[in-house]
KOLLO-767531 format. One record per residue (C-alpha): residue in three letters; x, y, z. Coordinates in steps of 0.1 Angstrom, whole numbers, plus 5000, padded with zeros to 4 digits. Example, Ala and Ser with C-alpha at 12.3 -4.5 7.8 and 13.67 -1.06 7.14 Angstrom:
<rs>
ALA512349555078;SER513749895071;
</rs>
This chain:
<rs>
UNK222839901297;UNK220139641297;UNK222239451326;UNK222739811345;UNK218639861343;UNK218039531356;UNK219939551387;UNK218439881390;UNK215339741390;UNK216039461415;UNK217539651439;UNK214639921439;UNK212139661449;UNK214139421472;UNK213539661502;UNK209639561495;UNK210239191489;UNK212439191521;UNK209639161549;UNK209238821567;UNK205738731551;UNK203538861529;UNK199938751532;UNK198238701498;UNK194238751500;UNK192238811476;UNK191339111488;UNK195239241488;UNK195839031455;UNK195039021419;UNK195538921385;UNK194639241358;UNK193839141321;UNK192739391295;UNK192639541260;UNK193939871251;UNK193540141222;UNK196540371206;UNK197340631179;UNK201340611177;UNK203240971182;UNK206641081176;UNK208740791154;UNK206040551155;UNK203640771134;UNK205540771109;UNK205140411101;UNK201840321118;UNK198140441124;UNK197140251153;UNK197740011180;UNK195839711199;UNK197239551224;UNK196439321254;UNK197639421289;UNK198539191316;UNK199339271353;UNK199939111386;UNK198939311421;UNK199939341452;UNK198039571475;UNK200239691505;UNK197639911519;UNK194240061507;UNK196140341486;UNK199540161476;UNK199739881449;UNK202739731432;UNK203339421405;UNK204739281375;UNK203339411340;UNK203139261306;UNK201239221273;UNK201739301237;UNK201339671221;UNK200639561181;UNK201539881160;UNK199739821125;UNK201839941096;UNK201140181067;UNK202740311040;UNK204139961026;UNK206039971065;UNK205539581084;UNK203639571117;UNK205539501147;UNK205039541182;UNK206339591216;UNK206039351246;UNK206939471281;UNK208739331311;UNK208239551337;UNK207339641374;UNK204439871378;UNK203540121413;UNK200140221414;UNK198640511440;UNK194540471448;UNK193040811460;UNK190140611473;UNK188740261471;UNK187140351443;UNK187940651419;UNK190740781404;UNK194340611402;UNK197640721392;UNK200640461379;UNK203240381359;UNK205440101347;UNK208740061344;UNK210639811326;UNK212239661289;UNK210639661259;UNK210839371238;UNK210539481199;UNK209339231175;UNK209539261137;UNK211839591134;UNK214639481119;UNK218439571139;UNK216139641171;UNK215639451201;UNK214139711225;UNK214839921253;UNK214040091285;UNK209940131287;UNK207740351305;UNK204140391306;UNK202540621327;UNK199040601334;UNK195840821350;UNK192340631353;UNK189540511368;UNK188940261394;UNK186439991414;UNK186539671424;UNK186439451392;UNK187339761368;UNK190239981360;UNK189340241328;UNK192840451320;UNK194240691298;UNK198140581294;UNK201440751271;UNK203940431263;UNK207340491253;UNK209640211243;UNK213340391237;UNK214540121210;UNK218040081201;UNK219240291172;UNK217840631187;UNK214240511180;UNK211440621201;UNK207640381198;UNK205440611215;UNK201440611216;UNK199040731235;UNK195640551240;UNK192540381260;UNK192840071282;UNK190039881303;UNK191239631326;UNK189039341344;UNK190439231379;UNK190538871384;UNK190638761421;UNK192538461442;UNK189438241454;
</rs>
């Protein structure tokens, strides 16, 4: 499954990777780093209150509208109930649409998700869809990430994030 996703994956975005040359600016090109906020639904609520987490993004701006990238981080889910922490860290390719230079965004991410400390889990397919606001050196969202874990286990939350953009120079 996890090989099957990946060559998915691949093959999705080699059509965009395939042009001749691809100038990187920096006002095409980016690096995203952030901090985000979560109260775990579904599975994950059962075993933890919240979530912190750091996000981590790399952009590529085909047009004024269209952005795409690479997406990583760490989602920390802090145990109750005598349950561990453990967390999720994604690998995953992200599509963003701008409705205007500045204003409001819609994305998602799609990718693996690495699960640490849960024992006879690994991880799975993870999504995290995302609505916000943008300018030029901010991006304020509202997100729902879903990690579908091995063993029919679902680490869901829903939360804040704030985003600073970091240019090329």
């Amino acid at each position: 499954m996890k090989n099957l996703f990946l060559v998915v994956v691949i093959l999705g975005f080699s059509p965009i990777f395939a042009q001749e040359e691809v100038d990187i600016t920096v006002d095409n090109s980016w690096l995203k780093a952030g901090l985000t906020a979560g109260i775990p639904v579904g599975d994950a609520s059962d075993a933890s209150s919240f979530t912190l987490g750091v996000d981590l993004r790399g952009q590529y701006l085909f047009n004024p509208n269209i952005a795409i990238g690479i997406a990583s981080g760490y989602s920390h889910y802090f145990g109750k109930d005598g349950f561990d922490d453990f967390g999720v860290v994604p690998a995953a390719g992200f599509f963003r649409y701008y409705f205007t230079p500045d204003g409001l965004f819609l994305g998602t991410d799609v990718g693996y998700g690495f699960v640490t400390n849960l024992e006879n889990n690994d991880g799975g397919l993870y999504v995290n869809p995302q609505i916000g606001y943008h300018n030029r050196d901010w991006n304020f969202y509202a997100f729902y990430q879903n990690t579908f874990a091995e063993n029919d286990v679902d680490l869901q939350n829903v939360g804040i994030g704030a985003t600073y953009n970091i240019r090329f120079k």
